[in-house]
C-alpha positions, -999 to 999 in steps of 0.1 A, spaced: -938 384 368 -918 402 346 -908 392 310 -876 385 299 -873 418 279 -879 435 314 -853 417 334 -826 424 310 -834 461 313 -830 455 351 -796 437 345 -783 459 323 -792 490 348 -779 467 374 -743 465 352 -745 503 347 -751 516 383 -725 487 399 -698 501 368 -707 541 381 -700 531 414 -663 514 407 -656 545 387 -664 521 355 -673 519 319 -704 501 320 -694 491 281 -663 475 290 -687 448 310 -700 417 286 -732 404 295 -735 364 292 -770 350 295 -768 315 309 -794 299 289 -791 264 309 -822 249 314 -842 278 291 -860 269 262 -856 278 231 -885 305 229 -868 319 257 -836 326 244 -855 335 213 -872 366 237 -836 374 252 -826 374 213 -851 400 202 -836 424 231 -808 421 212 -790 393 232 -766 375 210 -741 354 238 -757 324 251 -739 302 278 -748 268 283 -738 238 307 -751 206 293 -735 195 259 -769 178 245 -792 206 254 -770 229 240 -767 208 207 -799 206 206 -810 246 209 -780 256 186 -798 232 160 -832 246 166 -816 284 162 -789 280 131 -809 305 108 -794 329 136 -752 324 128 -740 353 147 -749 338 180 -722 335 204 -720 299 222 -704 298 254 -697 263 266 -696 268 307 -699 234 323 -674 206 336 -658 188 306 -655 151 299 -632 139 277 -658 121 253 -674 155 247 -644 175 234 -646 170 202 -686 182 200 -675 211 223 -648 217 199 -668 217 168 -698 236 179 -687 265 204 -670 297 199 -659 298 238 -651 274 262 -646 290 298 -644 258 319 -608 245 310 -593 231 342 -566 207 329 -538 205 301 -558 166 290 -585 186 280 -570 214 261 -551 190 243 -583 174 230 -601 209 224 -570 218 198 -568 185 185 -606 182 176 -609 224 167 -621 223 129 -594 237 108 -616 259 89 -628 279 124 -609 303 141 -591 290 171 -616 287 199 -621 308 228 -611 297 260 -606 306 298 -587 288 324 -617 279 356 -601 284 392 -614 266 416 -607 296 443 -628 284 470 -612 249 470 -643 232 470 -643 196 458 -676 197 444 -664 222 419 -641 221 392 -608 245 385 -580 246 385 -555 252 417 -549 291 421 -513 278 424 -511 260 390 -527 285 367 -497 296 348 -481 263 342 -519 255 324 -519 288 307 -480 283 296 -494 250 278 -526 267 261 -507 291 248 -483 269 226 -518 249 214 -523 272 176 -564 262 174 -572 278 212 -569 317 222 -569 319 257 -585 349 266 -586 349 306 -601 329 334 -635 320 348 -645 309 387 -674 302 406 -669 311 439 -686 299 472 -720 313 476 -720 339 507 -754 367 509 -722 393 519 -713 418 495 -674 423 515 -667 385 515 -679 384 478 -660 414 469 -628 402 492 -626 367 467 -634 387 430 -604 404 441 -581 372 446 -596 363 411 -586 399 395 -548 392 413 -545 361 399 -558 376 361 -534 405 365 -504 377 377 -510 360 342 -511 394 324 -476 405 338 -461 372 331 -469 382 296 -505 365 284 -526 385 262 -560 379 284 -589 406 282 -618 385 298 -621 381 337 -655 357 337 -668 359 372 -704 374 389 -739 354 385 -771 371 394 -767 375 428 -732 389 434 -727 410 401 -723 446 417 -692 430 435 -678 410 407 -678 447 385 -661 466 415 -637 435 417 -627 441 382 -649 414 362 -651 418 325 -679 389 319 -708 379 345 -728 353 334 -767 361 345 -788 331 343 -817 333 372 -820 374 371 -829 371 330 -842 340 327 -858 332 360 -860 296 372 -847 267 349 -876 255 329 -859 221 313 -882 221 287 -859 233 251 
């Protein structure tokens, strides 16, 4: 089994060789580690690689490993997971990204409860582009009426959009719905929103998220492998 150190290196030569291949800059590609699930020690090993951007799904477990690691302040905390109301305000206070906004309620609450003395949070419009009703997102359809409204809100910078497609083991039908994704970031981009971050590509469909045009995978499994629960 290999360590964590090692499967990094095989990510990042995984980022490099997809980037060569889509005629890419393998620099212009940010590497998220989804650290769901991991214990601390383990994001402490991803940490030593040199692995500052952590992303996490579960409010509490996230709390709690931010807590356990604050002698380290320049780590990057990506909140990634469906939002309740009730957790806004932690969300708010504790993350410097949140990449699962899929309604104007909820970016309300995320600028209302953003500390004044932070910078205005991060944050990325999810699309739900498989229309799946397990999955949250926002409609393809009503993506620039939510990014019209985040962009009047002064404590949030919205920065682009996140999905999670439909799993599929083919690399054509993966490629074929990163590219609906990059339209629909380049739509928002000509009406005139500033974005630079197109957050889509896991473990096992990265190469076709990077010829798609993605900007951010988030790698949990091919780092970390499976979820250990244990923080």
């Amino acid at each position: 089994m290999n360590t964590i150190n090692e499967n990094l290196v095989i990510v990042y030569n995984r980022i490099e060789e997809a980037a060569k291949k889509a005629a890419r800059n393998p620099k212009e590609i940010f590497l998220l580690a989804v650290s769901k699930g991991q214990s601390v020690e383990a994001i402490k090993e991803a940490m030593n690689f040199g692995q500052k951007a952590f992303g996490e799904n579960y409010l509490q477990e996230a709390l709690a490993k931010s807590s356990s690691l604050q002698a380290y302040p320049d780590l990057i905390w990506h909140f990634i997971g469906p939002i309740q109301s009730n957790k806004t305000k932690a969300i708010a206070e504790n993350f410097s990204w949140v990449q699962s906004v899929d309604r104007e309620k909820i970016a309300l609450l995320l600028n209302k409860y953003r500390p004044d003395d932070l910078p205005p949070l991060n944050v990325c419009i999810q699309v739900n582009i498989s229309g799946e009703s397990s999955k949250s997102g926002v409609k393809p359809g009503d993506i620039c009426s939510l990014a019209e409204k985040i962009s009047t809100l002064p404590k949030l910078r919205l920065r682009g959009i996140m999905s999670i497609p439909a799993p599929s083991s083919d690399y054509e039908e993966q490629k074929k719905v990163f590219l609906t994704l990059y339209s629909l970031y380049e739509k928002l981009k000509n009406h005139g929103f500033p974005l630079d971050t197109l957050s889509m590509g896991m473990s096992d469909d990265l190469e076709a998220a990077i010829a798609a045009g993605s900007t951010l995978i988030r790698i949990g499994t091919a780092i970390f492998g499976a979820r250990k629960t244990t923080l």
